[in-house]
Every structure is written in structure tokens, then in C-alpha cells.
C-alpha positions in Angstrom: 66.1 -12.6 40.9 66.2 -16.2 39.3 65.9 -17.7 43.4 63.2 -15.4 43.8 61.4 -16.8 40.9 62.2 -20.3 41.7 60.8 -19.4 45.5 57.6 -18.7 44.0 57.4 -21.6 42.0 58.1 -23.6 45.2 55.1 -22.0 46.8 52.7 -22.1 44.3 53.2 -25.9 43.7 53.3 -26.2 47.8 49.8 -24.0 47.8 48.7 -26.5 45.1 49.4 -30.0 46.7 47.9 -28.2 50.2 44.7 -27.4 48.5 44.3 -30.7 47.7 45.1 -32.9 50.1 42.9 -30.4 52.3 39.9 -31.8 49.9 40.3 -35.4 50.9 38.2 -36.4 54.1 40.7 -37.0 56.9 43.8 -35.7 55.2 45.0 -33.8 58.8 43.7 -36.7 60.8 45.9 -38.8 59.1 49.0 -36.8 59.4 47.6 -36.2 63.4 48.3 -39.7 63.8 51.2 -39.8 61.6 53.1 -37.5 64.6 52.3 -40.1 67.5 54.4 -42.8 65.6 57.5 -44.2 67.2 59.3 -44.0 64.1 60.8 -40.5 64.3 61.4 -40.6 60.4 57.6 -40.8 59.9 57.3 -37.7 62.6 59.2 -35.6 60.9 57.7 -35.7 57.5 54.3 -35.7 59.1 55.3 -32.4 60.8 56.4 -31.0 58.0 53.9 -31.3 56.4 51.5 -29.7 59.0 54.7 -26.6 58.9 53.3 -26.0 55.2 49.6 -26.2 55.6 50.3 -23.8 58.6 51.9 -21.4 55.7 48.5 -20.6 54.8 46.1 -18.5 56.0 43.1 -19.8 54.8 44.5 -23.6 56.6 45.5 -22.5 59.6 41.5 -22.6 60.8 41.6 -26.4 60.4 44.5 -27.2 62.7 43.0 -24.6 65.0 39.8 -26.6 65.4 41.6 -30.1 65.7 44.2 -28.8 68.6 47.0 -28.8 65.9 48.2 -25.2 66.5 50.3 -26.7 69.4 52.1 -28.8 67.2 53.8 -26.2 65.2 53.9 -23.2 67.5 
């Protein structure tokens, strides 16, 4: 029960730190370009990062509209 707890947590504080980078002007622009970087280290958090904003629902919309739905399945 505690992992299940700490789970939660993990995804509150990721729904959190999505909501607001979501509010700042060109937030999935930036991480767009992030994944066209030669440095593979700077693609993978970049893609990450789009993994969790794909997480939810109420994001998914955005990455739709700017052709980022490829990116992540």
C-alpha cells in the first residue's frame, strides 16, 4: 500500500509541474525542438517529458494540434 501511496504522490507532483509548464507560451515548442537535437541526451529528456504531458487527458489536445502525437505513439 505504501508504493501505492508513493505512486500517487509521483503523479500528483507530475500533474503539477505539467500544468504549469503547459501555462508558459511556447513550453511544447520548446521541447519540439528539444527532440531534433543531435545530442541524444537532450532527446531523451525532451521525450520524456512529452511521455508525461501525454499522461493526461486534458494535454494530449495540445500535442495533437502541433503533430506531436507521432512522437510518442
Amino acid at each position: 500500500m505504501v508504493v501505492l501511496g508513493v505512486k500517487d504522490v509521483g503523479v500528483q507532483e507530475d500533474e503539477k509541474y505539467v500544468k504549469i509548464g503547459m501555462e508558459i507560451d511556447g513550453f511544447v515548442n520548446v521541447l519540439f525542438k528539444f527532440l531534433g537535437v543531435k545530442d541524444g541526451g537532450v532527446q531523451e529528456e525532451a521525450l520524456k517529458a512529452v511521455a508525461v504531458i501525454c499522461g493526461f487527458e486534458c494535454y494530449k489536445n495540445v500535442l495533437v494540434g502541433m503533430g506531436g502525437c507521432g512522437v510518442v505513439g
